[in-house]
C-alpha positions as CSV (number, residue, x, y, z in Angstrom):
1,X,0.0,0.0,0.0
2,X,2.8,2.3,1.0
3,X,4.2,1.3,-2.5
4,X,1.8,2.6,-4.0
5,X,0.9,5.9,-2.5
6,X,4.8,7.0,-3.1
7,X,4.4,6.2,-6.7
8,X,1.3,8.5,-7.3
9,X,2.7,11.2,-5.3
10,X,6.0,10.7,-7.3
11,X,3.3,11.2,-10.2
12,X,2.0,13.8,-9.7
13,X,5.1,15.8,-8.9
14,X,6.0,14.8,-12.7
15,X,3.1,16.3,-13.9
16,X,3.5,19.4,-11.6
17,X,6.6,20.0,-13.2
18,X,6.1,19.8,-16.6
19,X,2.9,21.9,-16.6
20,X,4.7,24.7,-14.8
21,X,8.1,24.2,-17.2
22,X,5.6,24.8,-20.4
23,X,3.7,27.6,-18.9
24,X,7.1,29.6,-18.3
25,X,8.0,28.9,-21.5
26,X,5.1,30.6,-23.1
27,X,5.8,33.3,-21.0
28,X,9.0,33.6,-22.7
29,X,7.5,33.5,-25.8
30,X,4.7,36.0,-24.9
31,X,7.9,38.3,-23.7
32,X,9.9,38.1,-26.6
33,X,6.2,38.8,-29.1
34,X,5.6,42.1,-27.2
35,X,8.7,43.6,-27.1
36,X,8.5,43.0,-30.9
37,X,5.3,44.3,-31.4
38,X,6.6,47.3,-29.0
39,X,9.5,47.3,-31.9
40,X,7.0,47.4,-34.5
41,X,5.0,50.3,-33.1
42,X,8.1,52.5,-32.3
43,X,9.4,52.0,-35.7
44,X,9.7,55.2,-37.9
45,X,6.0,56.2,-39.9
46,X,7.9,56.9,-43.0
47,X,9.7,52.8,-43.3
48,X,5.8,51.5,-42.8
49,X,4.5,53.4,-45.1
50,X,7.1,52.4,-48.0
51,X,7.0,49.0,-47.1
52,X,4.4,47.0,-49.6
53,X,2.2,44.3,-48.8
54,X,4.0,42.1,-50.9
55,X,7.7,43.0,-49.5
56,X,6.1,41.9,-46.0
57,X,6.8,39.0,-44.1
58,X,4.3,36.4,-44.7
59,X,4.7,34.4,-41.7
60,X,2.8,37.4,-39.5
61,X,-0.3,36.2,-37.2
62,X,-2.8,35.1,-39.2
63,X,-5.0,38.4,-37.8
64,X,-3.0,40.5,-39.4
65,X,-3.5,38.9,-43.0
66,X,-5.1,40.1,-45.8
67,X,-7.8,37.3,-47.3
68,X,-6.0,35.4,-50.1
69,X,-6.6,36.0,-53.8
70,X,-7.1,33.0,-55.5
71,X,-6.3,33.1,-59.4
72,X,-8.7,31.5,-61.2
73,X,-9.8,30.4,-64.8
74,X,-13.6,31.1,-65.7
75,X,-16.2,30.5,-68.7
76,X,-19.3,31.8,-69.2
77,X,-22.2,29.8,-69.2
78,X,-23.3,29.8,-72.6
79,X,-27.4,29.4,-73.7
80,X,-28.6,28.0,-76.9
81,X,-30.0,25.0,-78.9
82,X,-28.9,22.3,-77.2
83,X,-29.6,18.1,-78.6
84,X,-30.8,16.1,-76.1
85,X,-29.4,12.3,-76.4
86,X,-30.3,9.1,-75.5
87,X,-26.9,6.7,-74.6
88,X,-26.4,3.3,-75.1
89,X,-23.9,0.6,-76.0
90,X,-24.1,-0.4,-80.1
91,X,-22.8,-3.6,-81.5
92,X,-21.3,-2.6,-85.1
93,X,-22.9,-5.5,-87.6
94,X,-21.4,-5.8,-91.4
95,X,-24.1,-4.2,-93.8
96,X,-23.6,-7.6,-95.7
97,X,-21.7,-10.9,-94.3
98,X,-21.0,-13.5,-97.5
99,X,-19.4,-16.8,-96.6
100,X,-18.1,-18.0,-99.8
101,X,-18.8,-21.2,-100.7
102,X,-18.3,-23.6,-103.4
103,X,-21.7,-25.1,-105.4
104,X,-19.6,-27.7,-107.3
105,X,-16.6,-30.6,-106.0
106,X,-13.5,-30.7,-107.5
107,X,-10.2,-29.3,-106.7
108,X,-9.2,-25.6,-106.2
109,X,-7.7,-24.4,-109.5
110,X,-6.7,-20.5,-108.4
111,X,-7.4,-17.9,-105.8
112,X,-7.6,-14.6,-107.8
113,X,-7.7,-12.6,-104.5
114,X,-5.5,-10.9,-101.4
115,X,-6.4,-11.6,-97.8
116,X,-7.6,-8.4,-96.7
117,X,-8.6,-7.2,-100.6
118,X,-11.4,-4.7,-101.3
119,X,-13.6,-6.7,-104.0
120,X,-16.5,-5.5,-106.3
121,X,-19.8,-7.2,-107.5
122,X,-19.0,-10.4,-110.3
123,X,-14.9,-10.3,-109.4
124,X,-13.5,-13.8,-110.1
125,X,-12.1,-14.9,-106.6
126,X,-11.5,-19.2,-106.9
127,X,-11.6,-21.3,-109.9
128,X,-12.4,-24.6,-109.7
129,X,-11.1,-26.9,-112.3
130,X,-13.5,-26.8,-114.8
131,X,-12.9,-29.6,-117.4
132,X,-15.2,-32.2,-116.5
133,X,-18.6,-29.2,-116.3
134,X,-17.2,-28.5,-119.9
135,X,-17.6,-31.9,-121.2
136,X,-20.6,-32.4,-119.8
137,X,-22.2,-29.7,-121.3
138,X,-21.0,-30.7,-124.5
139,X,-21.8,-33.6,-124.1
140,X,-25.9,-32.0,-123.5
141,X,-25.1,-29.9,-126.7
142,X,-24.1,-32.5,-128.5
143,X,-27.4,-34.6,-127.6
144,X,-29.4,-31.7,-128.5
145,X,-28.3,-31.8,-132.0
146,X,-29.1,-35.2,-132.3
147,X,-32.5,-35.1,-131.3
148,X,-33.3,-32.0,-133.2
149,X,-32.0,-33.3,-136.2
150,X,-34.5,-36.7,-135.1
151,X,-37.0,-34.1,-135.4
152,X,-36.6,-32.5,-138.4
153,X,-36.8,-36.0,-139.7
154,X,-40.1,-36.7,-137.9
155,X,-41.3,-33.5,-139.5
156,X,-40.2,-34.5,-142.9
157,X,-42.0,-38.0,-142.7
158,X,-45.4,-36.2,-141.0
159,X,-45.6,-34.2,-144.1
160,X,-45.6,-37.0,-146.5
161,X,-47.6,-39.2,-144.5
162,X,-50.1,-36.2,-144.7
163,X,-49.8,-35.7,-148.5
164,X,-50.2,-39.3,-149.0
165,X,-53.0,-39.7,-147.0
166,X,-54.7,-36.5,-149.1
167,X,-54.6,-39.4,-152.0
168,X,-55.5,-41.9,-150.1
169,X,-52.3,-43.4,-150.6
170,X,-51.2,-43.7,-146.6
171,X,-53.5,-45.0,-143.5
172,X,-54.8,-43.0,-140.6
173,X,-51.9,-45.2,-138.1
174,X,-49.1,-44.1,-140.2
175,X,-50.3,-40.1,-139.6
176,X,-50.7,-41.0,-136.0
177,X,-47.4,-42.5,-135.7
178,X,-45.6,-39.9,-137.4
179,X,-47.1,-37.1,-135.4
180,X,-46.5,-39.2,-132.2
181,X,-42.7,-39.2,-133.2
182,X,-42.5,-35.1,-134.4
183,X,-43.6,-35.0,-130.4
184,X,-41.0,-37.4,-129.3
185,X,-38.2,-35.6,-130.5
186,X,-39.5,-32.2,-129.8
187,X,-39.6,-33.1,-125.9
188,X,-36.1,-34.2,-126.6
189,X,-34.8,-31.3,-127.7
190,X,-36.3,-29.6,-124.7
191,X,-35.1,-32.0,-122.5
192,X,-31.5,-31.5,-124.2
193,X,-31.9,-27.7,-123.3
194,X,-32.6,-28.1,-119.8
195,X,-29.2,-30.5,-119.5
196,X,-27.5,-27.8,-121.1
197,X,-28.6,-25.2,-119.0
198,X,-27.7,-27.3,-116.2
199,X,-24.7,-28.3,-117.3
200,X,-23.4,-24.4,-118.0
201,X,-24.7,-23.8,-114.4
202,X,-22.6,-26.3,-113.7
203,X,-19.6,-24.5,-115.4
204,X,-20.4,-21.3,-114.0
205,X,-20.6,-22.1,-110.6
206,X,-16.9,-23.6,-111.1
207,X,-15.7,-19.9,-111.0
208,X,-16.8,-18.1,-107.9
209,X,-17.4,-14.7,-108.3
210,X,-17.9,-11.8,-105.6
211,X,-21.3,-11.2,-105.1
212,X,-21.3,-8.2,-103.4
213,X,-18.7,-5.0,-102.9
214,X,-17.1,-5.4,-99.5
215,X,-13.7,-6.8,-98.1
216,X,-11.9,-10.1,-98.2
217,X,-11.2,-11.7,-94.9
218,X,-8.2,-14.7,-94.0
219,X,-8.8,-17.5,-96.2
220,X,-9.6,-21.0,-95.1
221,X,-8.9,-23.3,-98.0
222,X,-5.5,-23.0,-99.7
223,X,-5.3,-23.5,-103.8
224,X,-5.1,-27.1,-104.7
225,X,-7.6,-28.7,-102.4
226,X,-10.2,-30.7,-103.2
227,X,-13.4,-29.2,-102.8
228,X,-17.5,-30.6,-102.3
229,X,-20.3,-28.3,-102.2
230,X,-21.9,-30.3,-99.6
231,X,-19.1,-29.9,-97.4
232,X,-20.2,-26.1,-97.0
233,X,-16.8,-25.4,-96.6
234,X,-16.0,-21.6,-96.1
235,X,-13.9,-20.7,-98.5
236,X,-13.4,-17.1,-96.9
237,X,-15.8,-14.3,-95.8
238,X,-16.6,-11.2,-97.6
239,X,-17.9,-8.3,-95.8
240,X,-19.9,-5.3,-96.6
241,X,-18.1,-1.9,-94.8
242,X,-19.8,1.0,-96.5
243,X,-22.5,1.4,-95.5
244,X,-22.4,-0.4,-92.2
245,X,-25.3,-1.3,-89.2
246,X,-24.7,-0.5,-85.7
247,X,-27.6,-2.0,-83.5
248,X,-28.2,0.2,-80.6
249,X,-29.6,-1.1,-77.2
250,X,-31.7,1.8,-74.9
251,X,-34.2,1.6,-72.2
252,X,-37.7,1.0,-73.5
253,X,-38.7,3.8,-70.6
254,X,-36.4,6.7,-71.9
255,X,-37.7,5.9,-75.4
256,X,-40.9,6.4,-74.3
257,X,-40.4,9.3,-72.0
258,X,-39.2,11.0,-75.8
259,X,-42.4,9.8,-77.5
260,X,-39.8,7.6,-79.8
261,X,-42.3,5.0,-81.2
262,X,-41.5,1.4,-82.8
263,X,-41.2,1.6,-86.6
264,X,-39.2,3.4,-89.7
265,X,-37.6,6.1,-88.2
266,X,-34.9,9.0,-89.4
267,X,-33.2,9.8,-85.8
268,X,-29.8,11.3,-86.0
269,X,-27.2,9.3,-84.2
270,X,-23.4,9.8,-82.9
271,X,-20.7,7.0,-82.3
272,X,-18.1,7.9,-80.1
273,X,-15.2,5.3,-79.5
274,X,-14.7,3.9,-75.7
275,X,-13.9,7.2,-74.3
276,X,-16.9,8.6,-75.3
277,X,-14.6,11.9,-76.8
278,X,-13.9,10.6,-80.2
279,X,-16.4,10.4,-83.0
280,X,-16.5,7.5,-85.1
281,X,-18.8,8.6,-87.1
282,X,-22.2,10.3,-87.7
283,X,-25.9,8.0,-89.2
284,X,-29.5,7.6,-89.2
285,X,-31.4,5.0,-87.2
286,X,-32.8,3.2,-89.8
287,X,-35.8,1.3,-87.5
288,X,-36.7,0.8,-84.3
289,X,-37.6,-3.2,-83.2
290,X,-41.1,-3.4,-81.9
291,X,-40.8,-5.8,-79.3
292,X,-39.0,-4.9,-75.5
293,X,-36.3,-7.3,-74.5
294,X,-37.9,-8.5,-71.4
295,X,-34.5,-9.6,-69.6
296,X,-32.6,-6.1,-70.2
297,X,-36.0,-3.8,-70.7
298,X,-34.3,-2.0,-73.6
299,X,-35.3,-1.8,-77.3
300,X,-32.9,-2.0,-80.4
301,X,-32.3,0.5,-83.2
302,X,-30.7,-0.4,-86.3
303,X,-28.8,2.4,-87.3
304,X,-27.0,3.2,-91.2
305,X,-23.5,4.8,-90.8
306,X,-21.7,5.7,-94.2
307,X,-18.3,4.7,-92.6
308,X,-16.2,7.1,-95.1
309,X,-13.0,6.2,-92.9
310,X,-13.3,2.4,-91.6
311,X,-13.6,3.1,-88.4
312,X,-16.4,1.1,-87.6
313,X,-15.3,-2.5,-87.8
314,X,-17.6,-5.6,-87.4
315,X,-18.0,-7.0,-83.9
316,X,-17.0,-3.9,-82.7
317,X,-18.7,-1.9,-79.3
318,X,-19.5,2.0,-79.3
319,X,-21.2,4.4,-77.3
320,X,-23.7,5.6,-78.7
321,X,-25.8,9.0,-78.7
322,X,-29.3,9.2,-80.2
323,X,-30.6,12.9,-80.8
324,X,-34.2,12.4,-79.4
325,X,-35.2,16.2,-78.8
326,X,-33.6,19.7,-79.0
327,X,-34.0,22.1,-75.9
328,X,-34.6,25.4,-76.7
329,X,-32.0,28.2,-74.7
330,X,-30.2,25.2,-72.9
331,X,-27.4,25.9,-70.1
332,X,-23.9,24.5,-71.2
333,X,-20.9,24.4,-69.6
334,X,-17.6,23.0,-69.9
335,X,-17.2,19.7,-68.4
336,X,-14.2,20.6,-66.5
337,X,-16.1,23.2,-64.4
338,X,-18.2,20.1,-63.1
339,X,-17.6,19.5,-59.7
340,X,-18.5,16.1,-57.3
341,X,-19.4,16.7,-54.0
342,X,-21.0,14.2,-50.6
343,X,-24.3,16.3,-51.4
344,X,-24.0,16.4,-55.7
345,X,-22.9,17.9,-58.4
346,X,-21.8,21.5,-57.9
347,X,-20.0,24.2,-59.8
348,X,-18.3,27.3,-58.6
349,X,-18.8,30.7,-60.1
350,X,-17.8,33.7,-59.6
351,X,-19.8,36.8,-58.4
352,X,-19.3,40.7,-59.5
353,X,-17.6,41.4,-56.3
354,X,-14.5,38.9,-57.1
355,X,-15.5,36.5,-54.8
356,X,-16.4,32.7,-54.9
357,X,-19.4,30.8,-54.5
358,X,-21.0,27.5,-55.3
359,X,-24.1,26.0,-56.8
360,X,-25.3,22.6,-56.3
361,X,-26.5,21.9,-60.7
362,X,-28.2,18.6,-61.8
363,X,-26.8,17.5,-65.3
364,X,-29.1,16.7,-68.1
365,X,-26.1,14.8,-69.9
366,X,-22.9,15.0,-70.8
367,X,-21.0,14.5,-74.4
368,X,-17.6,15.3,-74.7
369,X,-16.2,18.4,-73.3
370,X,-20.0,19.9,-72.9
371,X,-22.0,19.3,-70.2
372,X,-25.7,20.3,-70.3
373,X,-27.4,21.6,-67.0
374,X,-30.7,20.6,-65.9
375,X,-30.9,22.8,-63.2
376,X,-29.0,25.2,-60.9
377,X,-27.9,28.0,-63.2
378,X,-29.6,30.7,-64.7
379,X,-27.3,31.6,-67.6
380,X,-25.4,35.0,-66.5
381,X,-22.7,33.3,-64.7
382,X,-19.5,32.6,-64.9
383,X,-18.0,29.3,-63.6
384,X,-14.1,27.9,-62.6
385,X,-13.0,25.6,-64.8
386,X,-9.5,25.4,-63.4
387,X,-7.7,27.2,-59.5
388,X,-10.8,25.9,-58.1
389,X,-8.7,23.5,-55.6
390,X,-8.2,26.3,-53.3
391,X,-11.3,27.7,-53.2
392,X,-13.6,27.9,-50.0
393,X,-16.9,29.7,-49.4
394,X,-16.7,33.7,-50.1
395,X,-12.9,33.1,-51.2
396,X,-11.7,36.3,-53.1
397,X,-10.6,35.2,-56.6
398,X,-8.6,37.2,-59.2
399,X,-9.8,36.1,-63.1
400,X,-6.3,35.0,-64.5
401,X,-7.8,34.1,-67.8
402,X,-11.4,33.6,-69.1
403,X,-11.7,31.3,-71.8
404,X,-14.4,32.1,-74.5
405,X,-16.2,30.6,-77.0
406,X,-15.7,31.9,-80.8
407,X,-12.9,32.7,-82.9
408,X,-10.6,34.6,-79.7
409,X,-9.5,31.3,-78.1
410,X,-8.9,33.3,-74.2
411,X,-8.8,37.0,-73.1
412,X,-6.6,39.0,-70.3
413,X,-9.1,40.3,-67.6
């Protein structure tokens, strides 16, 4: 017990003594600030007066500060037509997707085509050895003749049967059977056509042409292989670039909320690439399905893009904008001046006194470097798009540069 008591008492003399060792040394301090201060005050009027703010030391009590200038960059808010857009995610689809195929067997004669080769409508691409479609169609020609030569003969013989019989010099059965053979050998010959037809099919088919304009893909039969049509072996794929479909997913609701109704439509739409900064490229939706995907709740569009450049490729993903509406005097600002707060989005701007201030603003949507606001602004001010990282409440800001729109790129306040 005795312990323990000397060991609190030997405590609290610890504490004693550092308490009263810290309080004499802010009495020192205290000291050594007045008799500057007194310093200060006694100092000629003439050295305070030449002495500039800036020249001062900037280390002073912080009561004895002027507020701090921020510099700043600001933009006016700018008011006008404004699109108003629907996003989604768009699956780029070839405008036409050929799989070439043979309709005949035999063996791969020549490819007349480059991996990768930009092809027009009837181009020979493969020849197939043609030598046994060319006999057989001479062979049909040659059965044609025959016959038709059979019926010029049955003709011949119907005639004299018929002149005979005028004299009463041939029998009914001998018209009969002479007629019955002029229509033997005229089913022949018609029979002969059809082989021939078939047979030049036949031939045609041995050279495979392009059927559409579009581009060669990687090959997958080599020259020299044996080919059979009912393989369906892929010779290689041809795709159609320009034009090209992008099929566009977007929530049934929104599409409704625009009056956008199922059907042929002529909506203006915008592809950007991943970023959602670059354009791709600029088309039409072409039609709208007219049934709602019940697991996602979104409806497709099928939209037309000329594709001048290639940059839409097949299989490809891309965001998306469909113009739905225009708004009429729309608040934009620069995306940049878009600010993310615990309670929203927010923006500061910059009052005619010089001093800052924010506004909580809801965004209508956002493309690119333009963001369009919903509500929160009323169109005369002018927001930070850059310094605003030391900016507080009431903060007094100096306009560094204001950046406008038009042909001078930024201005000197």
């Amino acid at each position: 017990m005795r312990l323990k008591m000397v060991l609190a008492v030997a405590l609290m003399v610890f504490c004693a003594a550092i308490y009263f060792g810290s309080s004499l040394d802010w009495a020192g301090h205290g000291q050594a600030a007045t008799s500057e201060n007194s310093e200060a005050v006694s100092a000629p009027p003439d050295a305070r007066a030449i002495a500039s703010p800036d020249q001062r030391p900037r280390n002073r009590p912080r009561g004895n500060l002027r507020p701090e200038v921020v510099p700043v960059t600001v933009v006016p808010v700018k008011k006008g037509e404004v699109p108003i857009y629907l996003s989604g995610i768009g699956t780029v689809q070839a405008y036409n997707t050929i799989n070439l195929e043979s309709q005949v067997d035999g063996y791969i004669k020549s490819m007349n085509f480059v991996e990768g080769q930009d092809v027009k409508i009837g181009d020979p691409l493969v020849i197939i050895d043609p030598k046994v479609y060319e006999a057989r169609l001479e062979e049909a020609q040659g059965l044609k003749a025959k016959a038709q030569a059979d019926l010029e003969d049955a003709k011949a013989n119907l005639w004299r049967a018929q002149q005979l019989l005028a004299k009463d010099f041939a029998t009914q059965k001998a018209i009969d059977t002479a007629t019955a053979a002029v229509g033997r050998y005229t089913a022949e010959v018609a029979q002969y056509d059809g082989q021939i037809k078939y047979a030049q099919a036949q031939l045609d088919f041995a050279t495979i042409r392009s059927p559409i304009n579009g581009r060669t893909g990687i090959r997958n039969v080599d020259p020299g292989n044996l080919i059979r049509a009912g393989a369906h072996t892929n010779i290689v794929t041809i795709v159609q670039l320009q034009p090209i479909w992008v099929v566009i997913s977007l929530p049934a609701k929104e599409l409704e909320r625009n009056n956008v109704a199922p059907g042929l439509s002529n909506l203006t739409v915008y592809a950007f690439a991943e970023n959602g900064v670059t354009l791709l490229g600029r088309g039409k939706v072409q039609t709208i399905n007219n049934m709602v995907n019940t697991a996602t709740g979104t409806i497709n569009l099928k939209a037309s893009f000329p594709n001048e450049r290639y940059k839409l490729w097949p299989g490809d993903f891309v965001d998306c904008k469909v113009v739905v509406d225009t708004r009429r005097d729309g608040l934009t600002i620069p995306t940049a001046a878009l600010r993310h707060g615990p309670h929203g989005d927010f923006v500061w701007t910059v009052t005619p006194e010089n001093t800052a201030q924010p506004k909580r603003v809801r965004v209508k949507q956002t493309l690119g470097d333009t963001t369009l606001i919903d509500l929160g602004l009323e169109g005369d001010e002018k927001v930070v798009v850059d310094g605003y990282y030391r900016l507080q409440v009431g903060s007094r800001v100096e306009i560094t540069t204001s950046r406008v729109e038009g042909p001078e790129a930024s201005r000197t306040e």
